[in-house]
C-alpha positions in Angstrom: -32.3 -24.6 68.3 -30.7 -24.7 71.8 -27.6 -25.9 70.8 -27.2 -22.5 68.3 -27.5 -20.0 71.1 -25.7 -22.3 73.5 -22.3 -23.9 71.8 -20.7 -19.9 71.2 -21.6 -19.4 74.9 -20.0 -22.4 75.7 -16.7 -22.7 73.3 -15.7 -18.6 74.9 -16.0 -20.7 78.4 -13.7 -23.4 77.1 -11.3 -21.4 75.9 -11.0 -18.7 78.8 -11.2 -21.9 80.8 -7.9 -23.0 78.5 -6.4 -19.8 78.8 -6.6 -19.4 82.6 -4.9 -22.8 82.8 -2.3 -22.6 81.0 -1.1 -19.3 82.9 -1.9 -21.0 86.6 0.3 -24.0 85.5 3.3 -21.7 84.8 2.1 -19.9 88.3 -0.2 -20.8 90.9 -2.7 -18.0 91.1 -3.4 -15.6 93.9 -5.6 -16.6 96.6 -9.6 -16.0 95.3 -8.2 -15.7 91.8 -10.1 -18.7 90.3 -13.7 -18.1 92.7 -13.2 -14.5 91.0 -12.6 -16.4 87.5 -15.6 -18.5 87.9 -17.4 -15.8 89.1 -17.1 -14.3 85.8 -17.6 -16.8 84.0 -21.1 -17.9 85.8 -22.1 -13.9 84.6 -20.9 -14.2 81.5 -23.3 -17.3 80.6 -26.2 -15.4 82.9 -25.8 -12.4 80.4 -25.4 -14.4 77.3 -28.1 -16.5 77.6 -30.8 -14.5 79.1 -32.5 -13.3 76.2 -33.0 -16.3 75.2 -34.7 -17.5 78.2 -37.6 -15.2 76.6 -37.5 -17.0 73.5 -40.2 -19.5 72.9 -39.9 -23.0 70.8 -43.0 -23.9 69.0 -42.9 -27.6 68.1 -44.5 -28.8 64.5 -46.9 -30.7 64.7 -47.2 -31.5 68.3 -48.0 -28.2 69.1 -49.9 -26.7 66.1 -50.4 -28.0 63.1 -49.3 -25.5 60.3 -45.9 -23.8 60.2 -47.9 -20.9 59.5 -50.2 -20.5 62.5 -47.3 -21.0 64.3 -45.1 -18.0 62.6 -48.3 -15.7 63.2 -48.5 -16.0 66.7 -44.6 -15.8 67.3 -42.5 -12.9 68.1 -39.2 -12.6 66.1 -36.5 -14.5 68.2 -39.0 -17.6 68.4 -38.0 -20.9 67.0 -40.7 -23.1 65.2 -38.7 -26.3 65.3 -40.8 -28.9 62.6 -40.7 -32.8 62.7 -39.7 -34.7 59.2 -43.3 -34.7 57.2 -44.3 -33.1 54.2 -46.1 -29.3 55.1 -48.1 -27.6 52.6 -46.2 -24.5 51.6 -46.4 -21.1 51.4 -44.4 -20.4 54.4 -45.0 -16.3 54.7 -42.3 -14.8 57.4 -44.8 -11.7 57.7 -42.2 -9.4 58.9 -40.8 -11.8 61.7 -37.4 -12.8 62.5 -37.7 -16.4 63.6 -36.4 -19.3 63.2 -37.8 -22.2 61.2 -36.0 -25.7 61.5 -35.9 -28.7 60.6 -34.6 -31.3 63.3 -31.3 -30.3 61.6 -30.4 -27.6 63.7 -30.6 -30.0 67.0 -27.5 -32.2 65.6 -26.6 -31.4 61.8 -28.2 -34.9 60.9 -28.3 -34.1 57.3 -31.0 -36.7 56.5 -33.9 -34.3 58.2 -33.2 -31.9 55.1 -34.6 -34.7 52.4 -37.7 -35.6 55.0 -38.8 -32.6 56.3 -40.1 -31.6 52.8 -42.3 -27.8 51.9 -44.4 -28.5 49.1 -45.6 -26.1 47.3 -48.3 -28.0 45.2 -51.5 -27.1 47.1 -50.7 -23.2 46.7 -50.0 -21.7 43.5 -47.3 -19.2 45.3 -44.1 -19.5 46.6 -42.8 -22.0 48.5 -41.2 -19.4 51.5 -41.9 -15.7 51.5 -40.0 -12.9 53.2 -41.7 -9.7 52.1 -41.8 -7.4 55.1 -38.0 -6.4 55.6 -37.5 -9.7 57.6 -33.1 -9.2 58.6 -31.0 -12.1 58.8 -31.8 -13.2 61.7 -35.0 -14.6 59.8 -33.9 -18.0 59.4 -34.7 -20.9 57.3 -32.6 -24.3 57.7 -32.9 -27.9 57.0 -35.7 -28.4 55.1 -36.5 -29.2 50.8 -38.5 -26.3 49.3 -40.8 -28.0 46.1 -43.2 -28.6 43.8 -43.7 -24.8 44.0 -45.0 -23.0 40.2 -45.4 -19.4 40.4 -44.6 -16.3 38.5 -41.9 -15.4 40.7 -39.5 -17.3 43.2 -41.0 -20.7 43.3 -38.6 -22.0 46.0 -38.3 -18.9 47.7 -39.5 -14.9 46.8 -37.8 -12.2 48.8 -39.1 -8.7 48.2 -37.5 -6.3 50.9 -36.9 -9.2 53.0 -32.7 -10.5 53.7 -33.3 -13.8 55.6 -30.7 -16.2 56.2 -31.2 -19.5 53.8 -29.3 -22.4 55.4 -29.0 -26.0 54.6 -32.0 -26.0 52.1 -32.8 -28.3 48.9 -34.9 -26.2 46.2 -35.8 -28.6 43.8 -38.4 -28.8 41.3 -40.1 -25.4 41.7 -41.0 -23.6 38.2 -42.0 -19.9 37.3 -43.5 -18.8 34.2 -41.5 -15.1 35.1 -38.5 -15.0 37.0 -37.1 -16.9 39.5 -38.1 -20.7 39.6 -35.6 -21.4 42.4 -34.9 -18.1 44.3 -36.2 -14.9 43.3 -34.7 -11.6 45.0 -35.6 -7.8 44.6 -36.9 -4.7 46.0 -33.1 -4.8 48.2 -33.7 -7.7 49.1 -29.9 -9.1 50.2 -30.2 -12.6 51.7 -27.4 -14.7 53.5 -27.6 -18.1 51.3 -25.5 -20.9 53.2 
């Protein structure tokens, strides 16, 4: 999920960069003018992109084998980036605003949605869960939610929780209540892209 935190960092360079040229090609700046401008522009990025320094990646399945044990020990602003494979669902958020992706989010390849597959036959409960006021920076992308039957929100059940849904198949999931698909209450308010 580099690229995600990176790319805004990098398109305000380009077009300060843009901007700054455009003047100095009318009128050649000051002495110290552009070290002052890169100066800026070096603590700018610094700033930007020190929180995420913090931020740990947890890789499926070379470094753990479940989704889950990997959301558990994670603090929200982790990203659990997952290899194509099918994963046994549920995928339970527990209250943490992380990022779960496919290999997706690395380049947009929109073929890692169809193989990176959570099914939901092995647990009788949603496919993804987001019950503990997860915001929407709890994010779910590139993956196809399945097989799920429940009695409410097969593919995905939010209950206080308004995660971000992006780039997601929901195919095939079934409730005998509400739901089969996505099922929202208490509040709930996700972002669906």
């Amino acid at each position: 999920g580099l690229l995600t935190v990176t790319r805004p960092v990098m398109n305000t360079i380009f077009e300060r960069t843009s901007t700054a040229l455009d003047e100095w090609r009318n009128e050649l700046p000051e002495p110290g003018v552009i070290a002052e401008f890169q100066s800026r522009q070096a603590s700018f990025v610094a700033e930007s992109l020190t929180g995420y320094v913090r931020q740990t990646l947890r890789r499926i399945p070379e470094d753990f084998d479940t989704i889950q044990v990997a959301i558990d020990i994670s603090a929200s602003g982790d990203t659990i980036l997952v290899a194509p494979g099918v994963y046994p669902g549920v995928v339970n958020f527990n209250g943490r605003d992380v990022v779960v992706a496919s290999h997706f989010i690395l380049n947009r390849d929109v073929t890692f949605i169809d193989s990176t597959i959570l099914d939901g036959t092995e647990g009788g409960r949603s496919v993804a869960l987001f019950r503990n006021s997860e915001s929407p920076d709890a994010l779910l992308t590139g993956f196809t939610l399945q097989n799920a039957n429940t009695g409410f929100g097969g593919g995905v059940y939010c209950n206080t929780g308004s995660p971000t849904l992006s780039h997601l198949i929901i195919k095939n999931n079934h409730s005998n209540r509400n739901g089969g698909g996505i099922y929202c209450t208490q509040g709930s308010s996700p972002i669906l892209d």
